[in-house]
C-alpha positions as CSV (number, residue, x, y, z in Angstrom):
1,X,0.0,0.0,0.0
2,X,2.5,2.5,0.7
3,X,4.4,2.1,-2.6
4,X,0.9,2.9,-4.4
5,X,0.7,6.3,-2.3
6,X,4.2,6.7,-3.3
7,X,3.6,6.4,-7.1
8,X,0.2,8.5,-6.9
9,X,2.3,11.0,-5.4
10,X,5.1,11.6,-8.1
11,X,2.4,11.6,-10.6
12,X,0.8,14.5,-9.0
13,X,4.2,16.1,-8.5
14,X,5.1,15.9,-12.4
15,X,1.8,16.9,-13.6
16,X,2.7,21.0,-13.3
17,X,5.6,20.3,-15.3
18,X,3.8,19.5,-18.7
19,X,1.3,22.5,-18.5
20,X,4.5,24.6,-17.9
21,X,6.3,23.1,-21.0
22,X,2.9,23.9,-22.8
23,X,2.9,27.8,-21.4
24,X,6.9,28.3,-22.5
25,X,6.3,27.0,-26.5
26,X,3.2,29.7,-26.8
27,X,5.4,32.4,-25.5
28,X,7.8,31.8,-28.0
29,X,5.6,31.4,-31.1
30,X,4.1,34.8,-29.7
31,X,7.8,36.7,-29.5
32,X,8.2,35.9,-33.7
33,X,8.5,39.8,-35.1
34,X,5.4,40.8,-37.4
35,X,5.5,40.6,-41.0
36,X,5.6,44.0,-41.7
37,X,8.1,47.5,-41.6
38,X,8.0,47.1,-37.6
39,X,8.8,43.7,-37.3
40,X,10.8,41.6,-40.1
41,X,9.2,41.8,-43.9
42,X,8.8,38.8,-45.1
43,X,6.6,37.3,-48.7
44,X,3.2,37.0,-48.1
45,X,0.8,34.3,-49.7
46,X,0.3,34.1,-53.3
47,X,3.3,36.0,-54.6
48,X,5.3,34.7,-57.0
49,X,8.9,33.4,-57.2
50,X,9.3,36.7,-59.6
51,X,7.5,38.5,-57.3
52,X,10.2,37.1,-54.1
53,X,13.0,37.6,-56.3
54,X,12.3,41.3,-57.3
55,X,11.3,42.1,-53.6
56,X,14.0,40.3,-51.5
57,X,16.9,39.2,-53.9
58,X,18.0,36.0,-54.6
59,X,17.8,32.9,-52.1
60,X,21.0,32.6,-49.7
61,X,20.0,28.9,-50.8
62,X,17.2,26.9,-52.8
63,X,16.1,23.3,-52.2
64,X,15.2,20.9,-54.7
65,X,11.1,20.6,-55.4
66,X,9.6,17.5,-53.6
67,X,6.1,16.2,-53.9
68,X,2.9,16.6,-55.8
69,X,1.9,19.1,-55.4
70,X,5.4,20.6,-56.1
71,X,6.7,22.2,-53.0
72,X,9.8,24.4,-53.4
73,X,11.9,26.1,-49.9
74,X,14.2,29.1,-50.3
75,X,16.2,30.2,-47.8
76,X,17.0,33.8,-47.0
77,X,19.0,35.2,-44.3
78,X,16.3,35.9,-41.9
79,X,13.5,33.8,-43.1
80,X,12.8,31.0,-45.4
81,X,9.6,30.7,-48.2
82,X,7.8,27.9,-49.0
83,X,6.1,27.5,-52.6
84,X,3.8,25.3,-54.0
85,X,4.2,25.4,-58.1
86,X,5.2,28.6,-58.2
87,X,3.3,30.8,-55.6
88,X,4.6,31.4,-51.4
89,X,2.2,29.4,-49.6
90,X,4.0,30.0,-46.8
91,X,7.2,32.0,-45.0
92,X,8.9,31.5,-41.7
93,X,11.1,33.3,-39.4
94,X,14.6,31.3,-38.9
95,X,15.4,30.7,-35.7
96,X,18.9,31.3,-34.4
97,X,21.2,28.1,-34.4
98,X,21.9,26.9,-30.8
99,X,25.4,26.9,-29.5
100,X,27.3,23.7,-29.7
């Protein structure tokens, strides 16, 4: 019996833990700048790859297209742009690379 009333008790000890994990990953995703002149400027949905490339200047790096439907990544030095065919479907703030 006491080894049950041990166990129950850890459990109840952990539980806090996971809701703070949860709490910490929303702050985070809320602290990514704006996509606009105030925070960082990044494509916006439906613009073309001409459209990037006039706007933003060419990709520090491009990724070969996978999938059907196509989907294509640039990389920029702040951000990176996802296209499907040839239109942003989507664009991401890059996070900063951890110390080793």
């Amino acid at each position: 019996m006491p080894f049950k009333k041990i166990i129950i008790t850890c459990i109840f000890c952990l539980l806090p833990l996971t809701s703070f994990a949860d709490v910490l990953l929303i702050d985070v995703i809320n602290k990514e700048p704006t996509n606009n002149e105030m925070g960082l400027l990044r494509p916006t949905n439906g613009q073309s790859m001409e459209q990037v490339k006039a706007h933003f200047g060419e990709p520090t790096k491009t990724y070969p297209t996978v999938g059907e439907p196509p989907i294509t990544r640039w990389n920029f030095s702040k951000f990176s742009v996802y296209f499907e065919h040839h239109l942003v479907i989507h664009s991401v703030v890059n996070k900063p690379q951890k110390a080793p």
